[in-house]
N, C-alpha and C positions, 0 to 999 in steps of 0.2 A: 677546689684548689687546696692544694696541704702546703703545711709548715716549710719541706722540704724545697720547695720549686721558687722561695722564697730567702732562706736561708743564706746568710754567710759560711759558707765553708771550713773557715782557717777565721773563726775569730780569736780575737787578742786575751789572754790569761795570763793569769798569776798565779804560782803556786800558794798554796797558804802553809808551806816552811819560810819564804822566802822572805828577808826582812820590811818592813814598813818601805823604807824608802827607794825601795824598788818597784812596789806598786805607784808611787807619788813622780817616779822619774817615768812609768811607763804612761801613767794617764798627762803628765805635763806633756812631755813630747808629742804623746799622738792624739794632745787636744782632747779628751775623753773626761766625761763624766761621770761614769761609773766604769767598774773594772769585775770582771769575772774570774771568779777563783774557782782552782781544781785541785785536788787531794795528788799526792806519787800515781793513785791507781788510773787519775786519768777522769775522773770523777769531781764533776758539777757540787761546791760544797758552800757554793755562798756567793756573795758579790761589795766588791767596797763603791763605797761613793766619795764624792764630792762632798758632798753636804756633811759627811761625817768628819773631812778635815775641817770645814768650814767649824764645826762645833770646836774642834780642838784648838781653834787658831784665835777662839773670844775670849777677851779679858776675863779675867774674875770678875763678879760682882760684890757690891756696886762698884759701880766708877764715877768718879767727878767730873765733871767738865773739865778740869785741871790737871786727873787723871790722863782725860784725851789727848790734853795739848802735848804733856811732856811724855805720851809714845813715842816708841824707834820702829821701826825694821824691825832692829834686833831682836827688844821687848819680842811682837809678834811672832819673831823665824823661833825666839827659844821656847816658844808655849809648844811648838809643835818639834822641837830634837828627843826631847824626851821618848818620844814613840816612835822614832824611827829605824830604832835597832831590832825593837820588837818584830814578833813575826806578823805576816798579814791576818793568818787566823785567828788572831787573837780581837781582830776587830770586825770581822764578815758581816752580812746580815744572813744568816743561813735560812731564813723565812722569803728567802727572792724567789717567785715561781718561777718556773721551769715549763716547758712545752716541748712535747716530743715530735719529731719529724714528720711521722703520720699522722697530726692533727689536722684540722682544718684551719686554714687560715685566719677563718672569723675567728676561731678561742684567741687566736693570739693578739688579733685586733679588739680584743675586748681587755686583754690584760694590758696591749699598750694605751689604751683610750682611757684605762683608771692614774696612768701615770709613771709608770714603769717606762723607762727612757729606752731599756734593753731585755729582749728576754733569750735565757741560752734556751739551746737546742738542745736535749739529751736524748740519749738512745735507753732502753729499757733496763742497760745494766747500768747508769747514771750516768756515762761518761759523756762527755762534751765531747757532741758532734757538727754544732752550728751556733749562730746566730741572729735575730732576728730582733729589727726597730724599725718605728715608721718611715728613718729613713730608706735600712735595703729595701723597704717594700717597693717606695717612690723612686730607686733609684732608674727601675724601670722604662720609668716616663722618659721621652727626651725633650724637653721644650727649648 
């Protein structure tokens, strides 16, 4: 069984021109964890996560106890304005493997079983042609 037979078709991207809080309104809305970025050409160039705003959105250190209490909202929402005008590329992980359509399934079940929540699909000139998590795999199932 390969990659392909598997695969999302029309997964969800972000350019990496486009600014921060465009990536941050597409992963709110459609509930997503990480977010795959593509270059103008169409090209697989990295992927942002969750975990990476989550670093953006922590205090300075240290903090007091006292520091804790007298947080806002605000405090937290302004740790993270600063970077939203920026573009996406500026913060990618351009180290996310990748797996091409004609792989075999196993590669890709070996990269999702290290931890990788999503892996994109590319085709051989880099361009994002699919998607692939242990959910589409299971979506299969119908119980």
């Amino acid at each position: 069984m390969k990659c392909k037979h598997y695969m999302l078709s029309a997964p969800t991207y972000v350019l990496d021109t486009a600014p921060l809080s465009e990536a941050v309104s597409v992963m709110v809305r459609k509930h997503m964890q990480d977010l795959m970025v593509i270059n103008d050409k169409g090209e697989f160039v990295g992927t942002v996560t969750s975990f990476m705003f989550s670093k953006m959105l922590l205090p300075p250190e240290p903090q007091t106890p006292e520091d804790t209490e007298r947080e806002t909202a605000e405090d937290v929402d302004n740790r993270l304005m600063p970077y939203l005008h920026r573009k996406v590329g500026d913060f990618i992980d351009r180290d996310h493997p990748s797996i091409g359509p004609e792989e075999p399934l196993a590669e890709a079940l070996k990269l999702l079983a290290k931890g990788y929540l999503r892996l994109p699909v590319v085709g051989p000139d880099r361009k994002l042609v699919g998607a692939l998590s242990s959910l589409t795999i299971l979506r299969r199932f119908r119980f």
